[in-house]
C-alpha positions as CSV (number, residue, x, y, z in Angstrom):
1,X,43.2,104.9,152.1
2,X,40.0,103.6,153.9
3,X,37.7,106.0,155.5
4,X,36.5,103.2,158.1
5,X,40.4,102.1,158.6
6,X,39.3,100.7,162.5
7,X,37.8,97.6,160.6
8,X,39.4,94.1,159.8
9,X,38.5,94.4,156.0
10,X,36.0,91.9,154.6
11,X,36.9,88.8,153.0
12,X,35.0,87.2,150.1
13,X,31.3,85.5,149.8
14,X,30.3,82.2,147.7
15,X,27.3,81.6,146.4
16,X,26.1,78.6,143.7
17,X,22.7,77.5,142.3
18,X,21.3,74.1,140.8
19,X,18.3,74.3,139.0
20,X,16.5,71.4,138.6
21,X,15.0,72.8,134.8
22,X,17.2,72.8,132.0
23,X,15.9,75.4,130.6
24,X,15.6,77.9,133.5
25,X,19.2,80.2,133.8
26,X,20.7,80.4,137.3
27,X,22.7,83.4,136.8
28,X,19.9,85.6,137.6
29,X,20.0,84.0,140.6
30,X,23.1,84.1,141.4
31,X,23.5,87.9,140.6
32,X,20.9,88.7,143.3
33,X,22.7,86.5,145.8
34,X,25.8,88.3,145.4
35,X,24.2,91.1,146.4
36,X,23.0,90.1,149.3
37,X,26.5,89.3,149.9
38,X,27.8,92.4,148.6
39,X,29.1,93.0,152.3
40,X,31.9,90.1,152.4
41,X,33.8,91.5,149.4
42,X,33.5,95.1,146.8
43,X,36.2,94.4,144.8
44,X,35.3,92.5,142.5
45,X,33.0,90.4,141.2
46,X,31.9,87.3,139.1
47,X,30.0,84.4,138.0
48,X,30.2,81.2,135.9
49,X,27.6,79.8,134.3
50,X,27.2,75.5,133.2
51,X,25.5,74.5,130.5
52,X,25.6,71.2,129.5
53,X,29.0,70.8,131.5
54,X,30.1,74.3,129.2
55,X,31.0,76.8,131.3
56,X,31.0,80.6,130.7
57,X,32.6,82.6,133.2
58,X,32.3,86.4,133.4
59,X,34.2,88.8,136.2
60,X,34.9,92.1,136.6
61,X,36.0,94.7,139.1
62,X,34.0,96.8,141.3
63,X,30.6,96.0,143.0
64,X,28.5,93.3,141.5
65,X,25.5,96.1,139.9
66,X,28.3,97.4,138.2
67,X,30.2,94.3,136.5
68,X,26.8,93.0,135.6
69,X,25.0,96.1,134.2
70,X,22.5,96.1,131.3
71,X,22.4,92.2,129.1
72,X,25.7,91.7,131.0
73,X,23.5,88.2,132.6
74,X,22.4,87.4,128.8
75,X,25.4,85.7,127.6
76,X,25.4,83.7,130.9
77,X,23.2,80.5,129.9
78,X,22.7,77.3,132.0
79,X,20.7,76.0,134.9
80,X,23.9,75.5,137.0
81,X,26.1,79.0,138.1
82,X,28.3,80.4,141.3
83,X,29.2,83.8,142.4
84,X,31.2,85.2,144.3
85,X,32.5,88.6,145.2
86,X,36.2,89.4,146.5
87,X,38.1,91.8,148.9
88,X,41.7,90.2,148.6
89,X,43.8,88.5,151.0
90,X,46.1,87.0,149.0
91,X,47.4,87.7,145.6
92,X,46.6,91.2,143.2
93,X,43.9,93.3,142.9
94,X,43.2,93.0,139.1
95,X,40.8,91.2,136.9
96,X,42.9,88.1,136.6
97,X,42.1,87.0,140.3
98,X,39.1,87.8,140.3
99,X,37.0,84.9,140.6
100,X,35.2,81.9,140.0
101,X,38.3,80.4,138.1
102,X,37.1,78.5,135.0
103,X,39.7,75.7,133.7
104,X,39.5,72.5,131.0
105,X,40.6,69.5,132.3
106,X,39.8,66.0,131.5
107,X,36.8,65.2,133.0
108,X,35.6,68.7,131.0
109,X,34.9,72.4,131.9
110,X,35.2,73.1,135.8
111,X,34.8,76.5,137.4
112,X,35.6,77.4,141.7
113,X,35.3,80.2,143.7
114,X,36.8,80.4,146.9
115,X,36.7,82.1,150.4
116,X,39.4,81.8,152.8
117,X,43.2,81.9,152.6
118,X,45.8,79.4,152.6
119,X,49.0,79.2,155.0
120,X,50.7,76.7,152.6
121,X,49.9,78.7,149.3
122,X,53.8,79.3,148.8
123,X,54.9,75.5,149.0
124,X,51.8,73.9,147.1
125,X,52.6,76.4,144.2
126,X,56.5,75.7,144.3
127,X,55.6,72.1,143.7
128,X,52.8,72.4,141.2
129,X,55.1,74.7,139.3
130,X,57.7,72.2,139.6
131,X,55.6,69.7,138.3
132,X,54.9,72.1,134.6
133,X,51.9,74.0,135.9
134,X,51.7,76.9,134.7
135,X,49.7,80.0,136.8
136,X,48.3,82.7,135.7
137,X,46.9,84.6,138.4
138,X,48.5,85.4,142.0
139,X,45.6,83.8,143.7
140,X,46.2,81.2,146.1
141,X,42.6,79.9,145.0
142,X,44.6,79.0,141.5
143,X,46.3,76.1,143.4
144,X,43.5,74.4,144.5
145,X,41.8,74.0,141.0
146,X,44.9,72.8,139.8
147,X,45.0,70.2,142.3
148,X,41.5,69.1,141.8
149,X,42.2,69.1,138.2
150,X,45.5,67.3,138.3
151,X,44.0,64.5,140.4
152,X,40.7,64.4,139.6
153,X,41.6,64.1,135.9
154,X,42.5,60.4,136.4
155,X,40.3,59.5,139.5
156,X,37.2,61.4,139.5
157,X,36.1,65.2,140.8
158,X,35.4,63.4,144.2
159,X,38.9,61.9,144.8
160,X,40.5,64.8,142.9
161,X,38.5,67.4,145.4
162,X,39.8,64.9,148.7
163,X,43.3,65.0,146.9
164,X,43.4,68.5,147.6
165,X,41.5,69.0,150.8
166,X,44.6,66.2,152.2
167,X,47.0,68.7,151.1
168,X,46.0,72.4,151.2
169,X,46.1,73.9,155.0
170,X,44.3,77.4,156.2
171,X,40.8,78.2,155.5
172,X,38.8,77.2,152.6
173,X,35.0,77.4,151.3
174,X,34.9,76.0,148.1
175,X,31.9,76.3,145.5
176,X,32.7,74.0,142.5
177,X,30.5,73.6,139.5
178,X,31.9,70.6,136.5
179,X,29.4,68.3,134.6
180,X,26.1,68.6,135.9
181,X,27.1,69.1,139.3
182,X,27.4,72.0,142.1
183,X,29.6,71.1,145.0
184,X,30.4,73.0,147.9
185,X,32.8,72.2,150.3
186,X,33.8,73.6,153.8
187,X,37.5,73.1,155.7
188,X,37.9,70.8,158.4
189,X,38.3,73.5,161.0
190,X,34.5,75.0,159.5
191,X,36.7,78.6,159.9
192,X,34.2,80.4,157.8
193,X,30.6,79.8,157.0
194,X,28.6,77.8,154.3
195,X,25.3,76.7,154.2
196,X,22.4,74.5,151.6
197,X,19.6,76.0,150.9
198,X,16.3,74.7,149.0
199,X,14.2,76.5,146.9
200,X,10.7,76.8,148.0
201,X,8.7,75.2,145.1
202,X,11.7,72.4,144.8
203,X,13.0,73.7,141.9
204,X,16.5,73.1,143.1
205,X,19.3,74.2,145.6
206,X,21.6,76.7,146.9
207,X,24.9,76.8,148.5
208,X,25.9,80.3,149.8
209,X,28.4,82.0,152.7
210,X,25.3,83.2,154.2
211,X,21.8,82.3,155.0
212,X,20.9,86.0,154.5
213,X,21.8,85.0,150.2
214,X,18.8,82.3,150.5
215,X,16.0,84.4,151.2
216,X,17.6,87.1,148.6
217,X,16.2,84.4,146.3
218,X,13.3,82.9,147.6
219,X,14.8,79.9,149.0
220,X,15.0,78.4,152.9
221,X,17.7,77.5,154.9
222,X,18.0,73.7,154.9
223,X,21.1,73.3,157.4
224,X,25.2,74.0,157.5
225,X,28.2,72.3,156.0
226,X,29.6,71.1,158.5
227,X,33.4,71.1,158.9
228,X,35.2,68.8,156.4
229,X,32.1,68.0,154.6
230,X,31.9,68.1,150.8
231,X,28.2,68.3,149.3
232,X,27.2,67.6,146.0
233,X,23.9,68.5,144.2
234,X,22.6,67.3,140.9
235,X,19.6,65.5,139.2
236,X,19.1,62.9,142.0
237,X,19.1,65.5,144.6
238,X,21.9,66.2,147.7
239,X,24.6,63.8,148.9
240,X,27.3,64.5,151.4
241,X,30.8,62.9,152.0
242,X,31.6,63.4,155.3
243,X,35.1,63.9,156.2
244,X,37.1,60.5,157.2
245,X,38.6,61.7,160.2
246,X,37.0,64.1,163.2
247,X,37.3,67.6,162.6
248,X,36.3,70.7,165.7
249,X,34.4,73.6,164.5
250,X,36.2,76.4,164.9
251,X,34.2,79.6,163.1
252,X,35.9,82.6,162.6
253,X,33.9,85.0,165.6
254,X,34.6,88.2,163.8
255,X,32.1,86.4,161.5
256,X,29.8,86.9,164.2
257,X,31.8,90.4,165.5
258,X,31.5,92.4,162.3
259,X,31.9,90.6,158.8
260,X,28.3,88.5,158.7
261,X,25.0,90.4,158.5
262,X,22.7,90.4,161.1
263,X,20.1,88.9,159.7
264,X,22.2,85.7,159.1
265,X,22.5,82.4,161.3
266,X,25.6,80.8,161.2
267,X,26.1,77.6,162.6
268,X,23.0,77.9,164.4
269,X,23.7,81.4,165.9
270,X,21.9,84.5,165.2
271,X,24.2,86.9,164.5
272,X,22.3,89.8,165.2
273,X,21.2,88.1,168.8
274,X,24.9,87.8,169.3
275,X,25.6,91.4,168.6
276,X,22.8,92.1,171.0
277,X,24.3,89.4,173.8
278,X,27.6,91.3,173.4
279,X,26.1,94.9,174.4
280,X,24.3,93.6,177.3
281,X,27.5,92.1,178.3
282,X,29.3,94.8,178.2
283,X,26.6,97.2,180.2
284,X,27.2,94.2,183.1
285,X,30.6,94.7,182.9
286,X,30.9,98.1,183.3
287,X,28.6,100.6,184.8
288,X,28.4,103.9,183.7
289,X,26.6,107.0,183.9
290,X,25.3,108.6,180.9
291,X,22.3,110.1,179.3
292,X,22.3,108.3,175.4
293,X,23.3,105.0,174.0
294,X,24.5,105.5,170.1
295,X,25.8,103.1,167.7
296,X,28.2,103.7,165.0
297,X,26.9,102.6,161.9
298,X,26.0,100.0,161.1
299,X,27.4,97.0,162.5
300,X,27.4,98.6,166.3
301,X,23.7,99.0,166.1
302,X,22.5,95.4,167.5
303,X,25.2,95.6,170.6
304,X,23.9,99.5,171.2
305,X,20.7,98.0,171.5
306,X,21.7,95.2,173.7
307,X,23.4,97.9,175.6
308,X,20.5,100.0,176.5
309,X,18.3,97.2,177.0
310,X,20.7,95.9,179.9
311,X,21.3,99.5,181.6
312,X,18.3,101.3,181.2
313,X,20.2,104.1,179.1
314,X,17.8,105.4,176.3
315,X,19.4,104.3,173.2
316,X,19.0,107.0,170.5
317,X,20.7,107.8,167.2
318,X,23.7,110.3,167.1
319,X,25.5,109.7,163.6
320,X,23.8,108.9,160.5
321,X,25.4,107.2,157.6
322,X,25.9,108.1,154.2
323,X,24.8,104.9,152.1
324,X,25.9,106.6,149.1
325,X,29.9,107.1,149.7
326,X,31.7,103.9,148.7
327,X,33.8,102.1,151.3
328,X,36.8,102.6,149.1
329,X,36.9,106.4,149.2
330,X,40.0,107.8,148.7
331,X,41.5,110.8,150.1
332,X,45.1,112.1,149.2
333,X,45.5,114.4,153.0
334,X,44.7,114.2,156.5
335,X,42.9,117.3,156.1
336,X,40.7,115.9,153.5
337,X,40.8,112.6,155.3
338,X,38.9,114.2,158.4
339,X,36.5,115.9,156.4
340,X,35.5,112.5,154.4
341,X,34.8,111.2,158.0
342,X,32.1,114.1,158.9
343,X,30.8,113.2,155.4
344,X,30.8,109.3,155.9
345,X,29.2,109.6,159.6
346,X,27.1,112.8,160.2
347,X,26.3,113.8,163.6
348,X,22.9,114.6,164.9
349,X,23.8,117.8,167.0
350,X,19.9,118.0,168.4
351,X,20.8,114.5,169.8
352,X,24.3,114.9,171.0
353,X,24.6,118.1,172.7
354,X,25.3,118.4,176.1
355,X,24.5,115.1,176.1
356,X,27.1,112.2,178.2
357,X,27.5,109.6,175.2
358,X,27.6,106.0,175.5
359,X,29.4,105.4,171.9
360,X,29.5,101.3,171.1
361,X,31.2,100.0,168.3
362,X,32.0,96.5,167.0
363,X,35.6,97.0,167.7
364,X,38.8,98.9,167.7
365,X,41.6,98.2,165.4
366,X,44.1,101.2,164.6
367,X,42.0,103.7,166.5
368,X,42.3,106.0,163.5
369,X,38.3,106.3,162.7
370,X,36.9,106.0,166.1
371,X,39.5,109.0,167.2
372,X,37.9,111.3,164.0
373,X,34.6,110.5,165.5
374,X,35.2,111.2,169.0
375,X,36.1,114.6,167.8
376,X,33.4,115.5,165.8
377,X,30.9,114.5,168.6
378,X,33.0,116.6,171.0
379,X,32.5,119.3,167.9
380,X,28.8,118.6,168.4
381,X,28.6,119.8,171.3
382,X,28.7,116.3,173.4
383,X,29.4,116.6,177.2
384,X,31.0,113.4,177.9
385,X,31.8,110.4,176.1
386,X,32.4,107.0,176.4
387,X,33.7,104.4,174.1
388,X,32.7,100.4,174.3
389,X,33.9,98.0,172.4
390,X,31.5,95.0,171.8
391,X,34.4,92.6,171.3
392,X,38.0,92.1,173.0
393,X,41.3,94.2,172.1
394,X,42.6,93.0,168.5
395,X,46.4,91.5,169.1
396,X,47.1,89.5,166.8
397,X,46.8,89.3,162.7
398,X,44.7,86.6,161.1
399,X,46.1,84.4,158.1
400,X,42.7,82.5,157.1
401,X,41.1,85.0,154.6
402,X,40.8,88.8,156.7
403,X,42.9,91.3,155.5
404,X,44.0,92.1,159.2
405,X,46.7,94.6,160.0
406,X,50.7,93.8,160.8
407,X,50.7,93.4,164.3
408,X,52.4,96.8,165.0
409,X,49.9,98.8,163.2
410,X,47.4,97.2,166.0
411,X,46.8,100.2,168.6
412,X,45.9,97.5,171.2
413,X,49.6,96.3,170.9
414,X,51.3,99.4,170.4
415,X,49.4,100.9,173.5
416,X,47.6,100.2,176.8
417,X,43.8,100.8,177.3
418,X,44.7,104.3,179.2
419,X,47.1,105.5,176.4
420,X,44.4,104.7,173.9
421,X,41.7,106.0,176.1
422,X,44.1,109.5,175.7
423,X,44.9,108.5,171.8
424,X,41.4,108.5,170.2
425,X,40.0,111.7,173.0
426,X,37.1,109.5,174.9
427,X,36.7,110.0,179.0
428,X,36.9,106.3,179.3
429,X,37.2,103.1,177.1
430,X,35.6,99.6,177.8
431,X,36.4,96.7,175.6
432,X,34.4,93.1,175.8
433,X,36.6,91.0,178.4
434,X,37.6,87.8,176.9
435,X,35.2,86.0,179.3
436,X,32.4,88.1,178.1
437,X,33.0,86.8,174.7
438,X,32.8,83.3,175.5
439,X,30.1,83.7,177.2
440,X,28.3,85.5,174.3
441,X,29.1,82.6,172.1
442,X,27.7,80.1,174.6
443,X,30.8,77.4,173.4
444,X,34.3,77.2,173.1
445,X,34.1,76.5,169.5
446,X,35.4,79.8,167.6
447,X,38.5,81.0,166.5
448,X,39.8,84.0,168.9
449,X,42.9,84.1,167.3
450,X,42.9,87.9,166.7
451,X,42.0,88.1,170.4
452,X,44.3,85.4,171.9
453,X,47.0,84.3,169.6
454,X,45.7,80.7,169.6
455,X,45.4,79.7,166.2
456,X,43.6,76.6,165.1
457,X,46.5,75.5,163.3
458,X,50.2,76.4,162.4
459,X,50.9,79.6,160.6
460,X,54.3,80.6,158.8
461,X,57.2,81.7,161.5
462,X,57.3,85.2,160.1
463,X,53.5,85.4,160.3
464,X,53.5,85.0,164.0
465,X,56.6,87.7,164.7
């Protein structure tokens, strides 16, 4: 059980480094990028190093400072590596799918990790195993290296990489390392992020989910994969393949919503000026009379801001959170369950008391937490309060790499604004109109899905019930 149960839970973050010098290791590197991607993914964690085209992979679960503790980086030699970290969507979570996945084929050693999920994972492994592959992981991310490997065995990594981009469908960034190459690649639809970076004294290049990883490692943002793109770094420097056919952007906005941090750009946006765009929205949409703007911690912050801005409310602190209680705290009763909440979130009384609360959060998804929290401001002594959410109702699940909710455990469909208003104990409740949201992301080139139901592409007829 999840303290912070309101949240679509993360997904997983990529990172891979080419170093230029032979003799200088890139797991080091690597280690420190995960961390600064520590957000997208706490299960587990991971990274394979290249040396010579000999890859060494090394994964473990829990947070990356704790799979890689002491000389854990020591055995991890060569100037080529990726990372990633992993909260799972699809498959088990055990060491075996943890990731990057290391295989021999014939063009030699070749290690992947991989962020997204696939909507075809079922088929593609029915006919690999068809064909006398054998898996060993539950891992949709297992099916794509065997596809590069089975094709690019007899034609190349580059065909056997297109091979599989031509038949895996759903979301996919790839970081590949084989020979003395690192390739990243992105889906056609661009449905979650991936950018290059270059170090600063040219010492090589960095591929990572987020720009936030680049200056983690002294390096700057270069520019974006774009959608369908595959790029490849080595000795002569960075080439792309673009895709042969057009392909429409379509970023996952709870990238921008909740799961990117602020201080990332992705595909040219600032995500915390979106946050910030998304409160002031919000204080246009609705006025209301109040004393404090608070945020809940920490992802509300930026559109609390952008709130107060807009409406002339002060905006002051009224929970503080406990940086030291792992998102994966487990609680066996309700009673126990409450409690964890007052220790996760702290309320500043001095702040709150008496006080009419603007509350803003990122958004609402069972209305479990938000409801505990209501209740221990009203505990606090707070006079009124007043819930905003920064994005739209969540309707509908995703199936591209968010561990989102069966559609009836979704309190947006299981009740109306007003009988949720009543459920969670606020004096009123404003969510982000749809407009508002397209207007905070200045084009019509997201997925909404989990707000609209239109996804970029099909998903499985059960999925959609």
């Amino acid at each position: 059980m999840r303290i912070l149960d309101d949240k679509l839970h993360e997904e997983c973050g990529v990172i891979g480094v080419f170093r230029n010098d032979k003799t200088k290791d890139a797991a080091p590197l690597v280690y420190y990028g995960l961390y600064a991607l520590q957000h997208r993914g706490q299960e587990s964690a991971g990274i394979a190093a290249n040396s010579n085209g000999n890859i060494t992979p090394k994964k473990g679960l829990g947070l990356a400072g704790e799979v890689f503790r002491g000389d854990a980086l020591d055995e991890l030699r060569g100037n080529i590596a990726i990372g990633h970290v992993r909260y799972s969507t699809a498959g088990e979570s055990d060491v075996r799918s943890a990731q990057p996945l290391a295989a021999k084929c014939r063009l030699g050693d070749l290690a992947l990790a991989h962020n997204g999920n696939l909507v075809n994972s079922d088929s593609l492994k029915e006919m690999l195993t068809d064909q006398g592959m054998i898996f060993h992981t539950t891992s949709d991310s297992e099916s794509i290296l065997n596809l590069i490997c089975q094709h690019g065995g007899r034609h190349g990594i580059e065909a056997g990489i297109k091979n599989a981009m031509s038949l895996i469908k759903g979301a996919y960034v790839l970081v590949i390392t084989i020979g003395d190459k690192l390739i990243g690649v992105r889906d056609p639809h661009g449905l979650h992020p991936l950018c290059l970076g270059k170090f600063r004294d040219d010492s090589g290049w960095v591929l990572a989910s987020e720009s936030c990883a680049l200056e983690a490692i002294d390096a700057e943002f270069v520019r974006d994969i774009t959608p369908g793109e595959i790029v490849i770094a080595d000795y002569d420097g960075v080439r792309s393949i673009e895709p042969s056919h057009w392909c429409r952007k379509n970023l996952c906005v709870f990238e921008l919503v909740y799961f990117a941090r602020p201080d990332s750009v992705l595909d040219g946006v600032s995500v915390y000026d979106f946050r910030r765009r998304c409160g002031m929205l919000l204080a246009r949409q609705k006025k209301i009379e109040a004393d404090v703007v608070m945020a809940i911690p920490d992802s509300g912050i930026p559109a609390a801001i952008g709130y107060a801005e807009e409406s002339g409310i002060a905006y002051g602190e009224g929970l503080i959170k406990n940086k030291y209680m792992g998102r994966t705290f487990i609680q066996p009763t309700q009673e126990l369950r409450e409690t964890a909440v007052r220790i996760k979130l702290a309320t500043i009384k001095r702040n709150i008391e008496n006080k009419r609360l603007i509350v803003i959060d990122d958004s609402i998804v069972r209305g479990t937490t938000i409801k505990r929290i209501v209740k221990n401001l009203r505990d606090s002594g707070a006079r009124e309060i007043h819930v905003c959410s920064a994005s739209p109702a969540v309707k509908f699940s995703c199936y591209f790499g968010i561990d989102t909710p069966y559609r009836d455990r979704l309190i947006a469909v299981q009740k109306s604004p007003e009988e949720i208003r009543e459920y969670i104990g606020a004096d009123s409740l404003v969510y982000l109109s749809e407009e508002n949201l397209r207007e905070a992301c200045g084009e019509d080139l997201y997925c909404k899905a989990c707000f609209d139901g239109n996804y970029p592409m099909e998903v499985p007829v059960n999925a959609r019930n």
